[in-house]
N, C-alpha and C positions, 0 to 999 in steps of 0.2 A: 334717662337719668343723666342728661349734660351730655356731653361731647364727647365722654371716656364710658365703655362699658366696665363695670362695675362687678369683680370676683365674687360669689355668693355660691352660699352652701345649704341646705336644710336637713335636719337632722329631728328623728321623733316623729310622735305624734300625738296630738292633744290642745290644750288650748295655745293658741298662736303666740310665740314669746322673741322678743327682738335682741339680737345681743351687740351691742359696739365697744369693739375694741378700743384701745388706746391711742395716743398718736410713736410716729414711728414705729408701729407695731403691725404685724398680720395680725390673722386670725389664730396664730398657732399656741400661741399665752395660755387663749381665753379656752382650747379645743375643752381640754379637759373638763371645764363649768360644763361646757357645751356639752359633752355625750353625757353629766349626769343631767344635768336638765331632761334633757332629751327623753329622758325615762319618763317625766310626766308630762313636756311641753311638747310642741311642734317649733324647734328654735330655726330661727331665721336668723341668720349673720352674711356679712359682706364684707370687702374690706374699702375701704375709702380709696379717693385717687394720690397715689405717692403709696402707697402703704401696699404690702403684701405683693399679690398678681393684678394689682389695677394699678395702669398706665396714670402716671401723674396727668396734669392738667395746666396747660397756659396760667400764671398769674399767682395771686398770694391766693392764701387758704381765710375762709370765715366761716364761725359756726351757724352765723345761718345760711348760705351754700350747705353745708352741712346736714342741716335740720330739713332744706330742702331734698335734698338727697336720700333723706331716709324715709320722706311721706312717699319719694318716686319707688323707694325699694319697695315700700308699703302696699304700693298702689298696682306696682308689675308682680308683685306674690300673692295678689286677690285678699291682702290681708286688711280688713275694716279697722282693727283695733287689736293691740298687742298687750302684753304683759312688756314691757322695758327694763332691760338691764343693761346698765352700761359702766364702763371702766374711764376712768381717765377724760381725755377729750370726750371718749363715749358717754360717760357722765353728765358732762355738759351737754352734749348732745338732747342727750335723755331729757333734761330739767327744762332745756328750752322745748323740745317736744312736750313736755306735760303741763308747762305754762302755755304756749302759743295754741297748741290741738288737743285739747284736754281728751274731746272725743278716739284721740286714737292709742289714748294710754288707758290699760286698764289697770294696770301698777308701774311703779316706779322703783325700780332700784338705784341708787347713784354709788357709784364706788369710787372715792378717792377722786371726787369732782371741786371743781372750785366756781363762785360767782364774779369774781374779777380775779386780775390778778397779784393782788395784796393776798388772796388766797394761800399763796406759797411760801414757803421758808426760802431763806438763805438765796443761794446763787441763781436760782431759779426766775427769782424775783429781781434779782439785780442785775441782770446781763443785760449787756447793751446791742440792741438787733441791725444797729448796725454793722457791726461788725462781722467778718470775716467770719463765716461760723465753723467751727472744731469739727474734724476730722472721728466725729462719733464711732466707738469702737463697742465691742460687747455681744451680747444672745442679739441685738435688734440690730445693729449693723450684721451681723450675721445672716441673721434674717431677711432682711434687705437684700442683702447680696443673693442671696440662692431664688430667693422668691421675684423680684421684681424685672417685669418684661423694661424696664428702660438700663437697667443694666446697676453697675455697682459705680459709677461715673455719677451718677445721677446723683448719690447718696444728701449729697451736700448744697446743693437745689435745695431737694425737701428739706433737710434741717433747718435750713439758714429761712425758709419758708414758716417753718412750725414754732421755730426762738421767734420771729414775728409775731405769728398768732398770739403765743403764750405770754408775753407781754405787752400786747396794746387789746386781748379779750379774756375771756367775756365780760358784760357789763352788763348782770343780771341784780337789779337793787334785793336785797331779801326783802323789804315790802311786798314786793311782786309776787311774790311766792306764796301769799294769805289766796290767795286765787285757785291754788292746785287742787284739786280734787279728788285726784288717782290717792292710793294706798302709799305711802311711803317708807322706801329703808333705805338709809343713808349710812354707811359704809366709809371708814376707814383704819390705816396703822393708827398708833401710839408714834412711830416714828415717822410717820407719812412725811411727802415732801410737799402735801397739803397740813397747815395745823391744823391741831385737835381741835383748836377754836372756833376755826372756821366753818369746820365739818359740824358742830355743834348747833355754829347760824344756822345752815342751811335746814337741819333736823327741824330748830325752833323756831324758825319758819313757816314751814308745811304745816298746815293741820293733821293732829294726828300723826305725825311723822314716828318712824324708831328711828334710833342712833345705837349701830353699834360701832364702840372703838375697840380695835383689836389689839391686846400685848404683844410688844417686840413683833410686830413688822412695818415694813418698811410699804415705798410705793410699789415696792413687787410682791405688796398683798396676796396677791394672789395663786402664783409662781410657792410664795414661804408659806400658806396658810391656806394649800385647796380645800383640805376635808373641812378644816373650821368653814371657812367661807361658804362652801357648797354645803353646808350643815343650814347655815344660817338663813341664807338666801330661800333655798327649798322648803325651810318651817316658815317662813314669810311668806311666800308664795301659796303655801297651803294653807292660809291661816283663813279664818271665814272672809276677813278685812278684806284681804285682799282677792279673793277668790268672788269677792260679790262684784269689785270693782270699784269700791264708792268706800271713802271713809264715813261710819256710822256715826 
């Protein structure tokens, strides 16, 4: 998996389910999905390079490195085909995995994902990557700090790395997406720092896709809304749809 070994955990047991976190994020967010999945799935999670307990990596970030990274996770877990759930950049992740390897998704969750990035509100969308990047504070510099072997120095590398990412990717046309085949739920807030609109494309999109938008929360969906989220997800996951793997 690249140059950097890659932190990963497995949790459960049952059919194989992949979980990606967000960007500047662990795994720590997401634990809580993860032990209740865990009840019916066999969850595979990791954390990306710069993120959690894996060593950043020489160079900018791209999601497909990325997508690359999660077939190699794929591949060294003996795993053929997962159920997919992903958060944030995870999301993204996800959608280019169920576009580009249809064979190794057998569902698709996106949460609070975008296909370029016009996808975003406000500041998100406007920041300029050149720039000097902020001295990120909060749960995820936190996080960073205690978790990452390159040290709390480092912090602002990855940032000024990820404000990169987040505006010059991804550039997934929704066209493209009449192609997917996996089971889809697409997941987001009402106050997301992705629009409702957007989240909407990507649903109407998908064959077959759900959309659920969630009241009053924000991008930390999931942090403000576990039991909704983990209600919703796990009746998706259980639903024939996607339990067969194939939209009917």
């Amino acid at each position: 998996m690249g140059s950097s070994p890659l932190y990963s955990e497995m949790l459960g047991s049952g059919e194989p389910l992949l979980l990606l976190h967000g960007g500047f994020a662990s795994l720590e967010p997401l634990r809580p999905l993860a032990v209740a999945l865990s009840a019916d799935f066999e969850v595979h999670m990791y954390e990306r390079p710069g993120h959690g307990r894996t060593p950043d990596r020489p160079g900018p970030y791209s999601y497909d490195e990325m997508v690359l990274d999660a077939l190699a996770f794929l591949d060294a877990s003996g795993v053929g085909a997962a159920h997919v759930v992903g958060f944030s950049d995870g999301a993204n992740i996800a959608l280019m995995l169920a576009l580009g390897h249809p064979s190794r998704v057998l569902s698709l969750t996106a949460i609070s994902g975008n296909l370029d990035p016009g996808g975003f509100i406000g500041t998100v969308a406007e920041v300029d990557p050149e720039e000097e990047p902020p001295d990120w504070q909060g749960a995820e510099r936190d996080d960073y700090d205690a978790l990452s072997p390159d040290g709390p120095g480092h912090a602002r590398t990855v940032i000024g790395k990820l404000r990169w990412l987040w505006v010059t990717e991804p550039h997934i046309p929704p066209s493209a997406l009449s192609v997917v085949t996996a089971p889809t739920l697409v997941i987001s807030g009402d106050r997301d720092t992705i629009r409702v609109d957007h989240s909407a494309l990507i649903a109407a999109s998908i064959p077959g896709a759900e959309l659920c938008i969630v009241p009053g929360s924000t991008h930390g969906i999931i942090e403000e809304r576990l039991d909704f989220v983990t209600f919703v997800v796990r009746d998706f996951l259980g639903s024939p749809v996607a339990s067969s793997g194939h939209v009917r």
